[in-house]
C-alpha atoms as one frame of an Amber mdcrd trajectory, in Angstrom:
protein
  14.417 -61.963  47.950  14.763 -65.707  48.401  14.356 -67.694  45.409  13.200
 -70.336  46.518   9.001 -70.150  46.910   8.527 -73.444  48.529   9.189 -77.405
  48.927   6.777 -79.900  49.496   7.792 -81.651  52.441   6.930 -85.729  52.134
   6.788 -88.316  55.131   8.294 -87.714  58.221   9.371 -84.715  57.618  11.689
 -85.516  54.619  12.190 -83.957  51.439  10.262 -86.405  48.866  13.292 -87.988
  47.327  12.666 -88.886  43.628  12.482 -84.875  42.006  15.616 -83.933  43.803
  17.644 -86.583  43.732  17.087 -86.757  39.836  16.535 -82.984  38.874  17.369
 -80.796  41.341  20.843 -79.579  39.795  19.344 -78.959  36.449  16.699 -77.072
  38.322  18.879 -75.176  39.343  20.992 -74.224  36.334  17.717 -73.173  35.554
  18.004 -71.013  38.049  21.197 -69.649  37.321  20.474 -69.248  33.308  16.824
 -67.453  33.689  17.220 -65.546  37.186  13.437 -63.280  37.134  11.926 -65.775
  35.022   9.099 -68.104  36.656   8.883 -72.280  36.521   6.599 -74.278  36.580
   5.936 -76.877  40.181   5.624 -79.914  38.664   4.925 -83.463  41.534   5.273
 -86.673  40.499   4.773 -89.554  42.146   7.079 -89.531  45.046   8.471 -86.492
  44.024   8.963 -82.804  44.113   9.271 -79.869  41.858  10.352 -76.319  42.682
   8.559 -73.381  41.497  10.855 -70.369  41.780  10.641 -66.247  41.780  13.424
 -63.803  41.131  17.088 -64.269  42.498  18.521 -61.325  43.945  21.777 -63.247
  44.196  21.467 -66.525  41.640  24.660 -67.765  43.722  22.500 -68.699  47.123
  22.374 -71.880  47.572  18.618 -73.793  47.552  19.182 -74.543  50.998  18.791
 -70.557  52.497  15.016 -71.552  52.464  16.196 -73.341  55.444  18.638 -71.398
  57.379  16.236 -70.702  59.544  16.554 -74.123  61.083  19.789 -74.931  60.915
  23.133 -72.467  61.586  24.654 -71.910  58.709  23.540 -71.912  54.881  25.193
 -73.931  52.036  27.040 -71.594  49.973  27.134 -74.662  46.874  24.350 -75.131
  44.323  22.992 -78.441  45.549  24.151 -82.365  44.762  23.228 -85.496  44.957
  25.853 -86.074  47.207  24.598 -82.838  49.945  21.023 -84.086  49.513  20.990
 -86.353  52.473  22.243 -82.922  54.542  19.385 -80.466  52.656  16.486 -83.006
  53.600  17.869 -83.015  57.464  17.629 -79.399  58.306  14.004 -79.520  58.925
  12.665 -81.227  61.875   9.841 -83.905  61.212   6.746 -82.056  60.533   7.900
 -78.591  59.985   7.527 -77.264  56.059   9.675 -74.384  54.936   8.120 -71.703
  52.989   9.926 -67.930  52.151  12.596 -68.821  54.537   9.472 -69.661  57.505
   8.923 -72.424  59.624   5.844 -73.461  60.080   4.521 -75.405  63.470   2.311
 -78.838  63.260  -0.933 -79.343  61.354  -3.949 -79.284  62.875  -6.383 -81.667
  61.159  -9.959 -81.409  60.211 -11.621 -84.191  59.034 -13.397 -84.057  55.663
 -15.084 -86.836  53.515 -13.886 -90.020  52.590 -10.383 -90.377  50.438 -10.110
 -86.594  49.770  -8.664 -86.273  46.385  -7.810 -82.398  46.207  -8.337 -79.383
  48.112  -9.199 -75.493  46.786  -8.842 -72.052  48.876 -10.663 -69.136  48.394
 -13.224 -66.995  50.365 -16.892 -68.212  50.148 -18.605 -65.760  52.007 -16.518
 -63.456  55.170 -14.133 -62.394  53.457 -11.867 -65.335  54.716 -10.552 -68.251
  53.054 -12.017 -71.461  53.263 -11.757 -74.737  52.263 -13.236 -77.194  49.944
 -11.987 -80.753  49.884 -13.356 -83.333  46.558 -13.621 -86.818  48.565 -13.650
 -89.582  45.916 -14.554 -92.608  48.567 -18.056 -90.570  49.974 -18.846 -89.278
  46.072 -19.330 -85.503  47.684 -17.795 -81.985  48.076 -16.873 -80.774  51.341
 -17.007 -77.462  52.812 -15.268 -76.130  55.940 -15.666 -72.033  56.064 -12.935
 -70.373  57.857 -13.709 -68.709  61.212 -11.521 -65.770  60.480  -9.104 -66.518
  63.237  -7.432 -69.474  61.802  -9.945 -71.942  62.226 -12.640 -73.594  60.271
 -16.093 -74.448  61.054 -18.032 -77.690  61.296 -17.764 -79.657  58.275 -20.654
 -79.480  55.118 -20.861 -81.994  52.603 -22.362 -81.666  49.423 -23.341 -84.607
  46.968 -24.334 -85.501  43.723 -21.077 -86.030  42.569 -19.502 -89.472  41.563
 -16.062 -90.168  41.946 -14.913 -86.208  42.665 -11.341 -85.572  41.881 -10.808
 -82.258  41.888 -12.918 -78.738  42.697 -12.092 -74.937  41.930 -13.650 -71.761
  43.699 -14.702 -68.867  41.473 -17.565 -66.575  40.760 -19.595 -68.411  37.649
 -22.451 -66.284  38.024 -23.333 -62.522  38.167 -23.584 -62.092  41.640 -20.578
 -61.393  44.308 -20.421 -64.549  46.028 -17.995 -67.431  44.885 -19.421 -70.319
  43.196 -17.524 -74.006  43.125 -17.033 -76.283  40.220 -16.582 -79.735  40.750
 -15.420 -82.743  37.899 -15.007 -86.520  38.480 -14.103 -90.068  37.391 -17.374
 -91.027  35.878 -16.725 -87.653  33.475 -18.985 -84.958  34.752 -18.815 -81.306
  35.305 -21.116 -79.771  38.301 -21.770 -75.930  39.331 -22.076 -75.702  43.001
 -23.916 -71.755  43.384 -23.042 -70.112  46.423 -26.438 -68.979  48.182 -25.047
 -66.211  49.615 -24.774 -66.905  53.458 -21.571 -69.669  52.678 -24.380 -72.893
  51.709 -24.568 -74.253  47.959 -27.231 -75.460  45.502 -26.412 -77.598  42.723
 -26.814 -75.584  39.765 -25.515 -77.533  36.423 -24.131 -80.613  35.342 -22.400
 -80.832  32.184 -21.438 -84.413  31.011 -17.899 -84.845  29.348 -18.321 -88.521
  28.890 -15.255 -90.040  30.435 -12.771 -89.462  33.392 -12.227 -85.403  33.880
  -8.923 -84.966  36.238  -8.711 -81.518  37.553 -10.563 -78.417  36.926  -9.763
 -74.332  37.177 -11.875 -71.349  36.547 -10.737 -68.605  34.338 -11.635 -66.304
  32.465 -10.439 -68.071  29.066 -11.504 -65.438  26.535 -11.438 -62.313  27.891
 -15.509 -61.589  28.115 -15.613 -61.037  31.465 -16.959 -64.100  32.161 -15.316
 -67.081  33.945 -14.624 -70.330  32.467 -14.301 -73.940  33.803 -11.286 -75.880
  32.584 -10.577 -79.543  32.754  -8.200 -81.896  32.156  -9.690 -85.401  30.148
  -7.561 -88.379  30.659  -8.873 -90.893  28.464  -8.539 -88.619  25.503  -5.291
 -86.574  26.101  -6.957 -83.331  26.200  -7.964 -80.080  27.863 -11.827 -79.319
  27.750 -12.965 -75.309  28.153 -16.537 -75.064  28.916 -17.783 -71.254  28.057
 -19.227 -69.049  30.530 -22.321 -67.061  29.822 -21.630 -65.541  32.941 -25.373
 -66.867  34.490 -23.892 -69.948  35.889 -24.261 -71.637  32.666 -21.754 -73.391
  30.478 -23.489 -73.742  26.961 -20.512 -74.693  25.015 -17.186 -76.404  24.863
 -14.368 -76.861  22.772 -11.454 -79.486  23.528  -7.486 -79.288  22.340  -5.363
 -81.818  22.360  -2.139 -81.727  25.472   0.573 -83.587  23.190   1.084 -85.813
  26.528  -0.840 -89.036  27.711  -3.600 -88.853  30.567  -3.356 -85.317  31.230
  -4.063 -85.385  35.282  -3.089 -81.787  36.230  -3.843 -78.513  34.429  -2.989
 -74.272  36.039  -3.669 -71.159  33.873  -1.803 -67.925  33.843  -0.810 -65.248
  31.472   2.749 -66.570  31.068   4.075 -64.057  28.448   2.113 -60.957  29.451
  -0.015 -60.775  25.931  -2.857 -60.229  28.262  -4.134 -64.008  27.225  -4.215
 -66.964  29.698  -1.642 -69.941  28.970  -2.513 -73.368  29.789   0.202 -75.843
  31.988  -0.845 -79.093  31.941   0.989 -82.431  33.600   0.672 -85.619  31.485
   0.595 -88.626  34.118   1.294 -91.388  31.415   3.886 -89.587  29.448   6.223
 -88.410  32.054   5.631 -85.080  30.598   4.433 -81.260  30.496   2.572 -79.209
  28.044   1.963 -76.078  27.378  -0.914 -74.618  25.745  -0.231 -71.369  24.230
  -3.526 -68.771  24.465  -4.225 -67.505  20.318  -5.480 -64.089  19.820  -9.264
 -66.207  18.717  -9.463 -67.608  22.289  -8.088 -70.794  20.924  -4.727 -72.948
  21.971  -1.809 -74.389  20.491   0.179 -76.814  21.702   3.879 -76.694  22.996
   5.826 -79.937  23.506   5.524 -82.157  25.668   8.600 -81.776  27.321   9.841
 -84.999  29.265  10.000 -84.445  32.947  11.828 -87.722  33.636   9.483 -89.016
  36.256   4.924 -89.390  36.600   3.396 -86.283  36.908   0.923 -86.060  39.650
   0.280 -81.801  39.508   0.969 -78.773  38.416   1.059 -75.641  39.548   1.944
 -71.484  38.032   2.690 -68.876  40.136   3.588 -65.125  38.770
C-alpha cells in the first residue's frame, strides 16, 4: 500500500514549493515514527501538506507516488536538496494520486471567483458538483451525467459573499440538501426538491465572516449538523439539527488559533465521537477540537505549522 494519498500539484505542473521545501522531511519522520497512524492535509498559501495512510514499508521513499512517470523510484526519504528532482517527474498538468496519473482537466465554467467546491450525489446516484462563487454572490450546481460529465450549469442566489458549501441530508427525506455560509456572516439551507433543483429553505445569521462549513452529525441524534468556521472571533460555530431542515440552536468554542479559515470532522480516536480539525489562517497554526462525551469540545493546541493555513482536510 503506498503511503502516500496524494499531492496537490501547483502551477505548471510543479509541486507548490513552500510546504515541501520547509516541512517535508519532518513530514516524513512522521511517517517513519507513526507508520498506520493518519495526518492531517494542511495548504497554506503557496504550499502543500501531505495527508498519509498506512506504510507497508515506512522505508519507500515519497517519491513511489510517482514512479509511474519516471523509471526508477528514490530509495532516500526526501531533501531539500532532491526536491528540484521530486517536483520534475510529473509532466505539466498531470497530478499523481495512489501511484495514478491522471490526463488534463476538462473545465466547466461556474460563477464568478469560485471560492470552494463540494462532491456528493444530489439526485442519480452520481456525484456532482457544487461550486460557492464569491464575485456572482450564488451557489452553483453542475449534476453529473453519470459518464464523467456534468450537465449545464444552475445557479442559485441569495447568498452574499459565498465562501464555502457542504452537501448532506439536513432533512428527513433521502435526497441531499446543501448548506452554504459567507463573508457577510450567514448560514443558508439549500433543500434538494427531489429531481436535483433547490429551494432556499433557512437562513441563520452568525453576524460576521463564516469561512467554511461541514455537515455532521455532531451529537450523535441522528440528525446532521452544520459546522462553521468564524474568523473574526477565533471560533467554531455548531448549529443543531432538528433533523426538519431546521437549525434552532447553536453553541460556539473557541479554536486557540487566529481567523480560523478551514475546519474537517472525523472520529479521530475511534470513541465513536466526531473530532474537529481546524486551520487558523492568522496564526500559522492547527487546532484540534476534541469531541466530550456531552456533545461539547475542548480545545487542543494550536500547534504552529510554520507557514498560513489556507485548508484542511481528514481522511480515515
Amino acid at each position: 500500500m503506498s503511503f502516500i494519498h496524494d499531492y496537490l500539484i501547483g502551477r505548471n505542473g510543479q509541486i507548490a514549493r513552500e510546504f515541501l521545501k520547509d516541512n517535508i522531511r519532518e513530514t516524513w519522520q512522521s511517517i517513519k515514527k507513526n507508520p498506520g497512524k493518519t495526518l492531517l492535509s494542511l495548504i497554506g498559501l503557496g504550499s502543500v501538506g501531505i495527508l498519509t495512510y498506512e506504510a507497508a514499508n515506512p522505508r519507500n521513499s515519497a517519491a513511489q507516488a510517482f514512479s509511474k512517470s519516471k523509471a526508477g523510484v528514490l530509495e532516500q526519504a526526501p531533501t531539500r536538496s532532491n526536491y528540484q528532482n521530486l517536483e520534475t517527474l510529473l509532466p505539466a498538468g498531470k497530478v499523481a494520486v495512489d501511484n495514478e496519473l491522471f490526463g488534463p482537466a476538462t473545465n466547466y465554467s461556474v460563477g464568478d471567483r469560485p471560492q470552494s467546491i463540494d462532491i456528493g450525489d444530489l439526485e442519480n446516484g452520481y456525484n456532482s458538483i457544487v461550486s460557492a462563487n464569491m464575485g456572482s454572490d450564488s451557489l452553483s450546481v453542475r449534476l453529473n451525467n453519470g459518464d464523467g460529465t456534468f450537465g449545464p450549469k444552475k445557479d442559485y442566489g441569495g447568498i452574499d459573499g459565498p465562501l464555502s458549501s457542504a452537501i448532506g441530508r439536513l432533512d428527513e427525506d433521502e435526497y441531499n440538501d446543501i448548506a452554504g455560509v459567507g463573508f457577510v456572516g450567514k448560514l443558508l439551507i439549500y433543500s434538494n426538491n427531489g429531481d436535483g433543483t433547490f429551494t432556499l429553505k433557512g437562513e441563520y445569521d452568525a453576524g460576521t465572516s463564516l469561512y467554511s462549513v461541514v455537515i455532521r452529525d455532531f451529537d450523535g441524534d441522528g440528525h446532521n449538523d452544520v459546522g462553521t468556521t468564524v474568523y473574526s472571533r477565533n471560533s467554531v460555530l455548531i448549529f443543531w439539527g432538528n433533523g426538519d431542515g431546521t437549525f434552532p440552536s447553536r453553541n460556539e468554542y473557541s479554536t486557540g488559533g487566529e481567523a480560523p479559515v478551514s475546519m474537517d470532522s472525523r472520529d479521530l480516536n475511534g470513541d465513536g465521537l466526531d473530532e474537529i480539525g481546524v486551520a487558523n489562517y492568522k496564526s500559522n497554526s492547527a487546532s484540534i477540537l476534541w469531541g466530550n462525551d456531552d456533545w461539547t469540545f475542548t480545545v487542543a493546541g494550536p500547534y504552529d505549522m510554520g507557514g498560513r493555513l489556507q485548508s484542511i482536510d481528514i481522511d480515515l
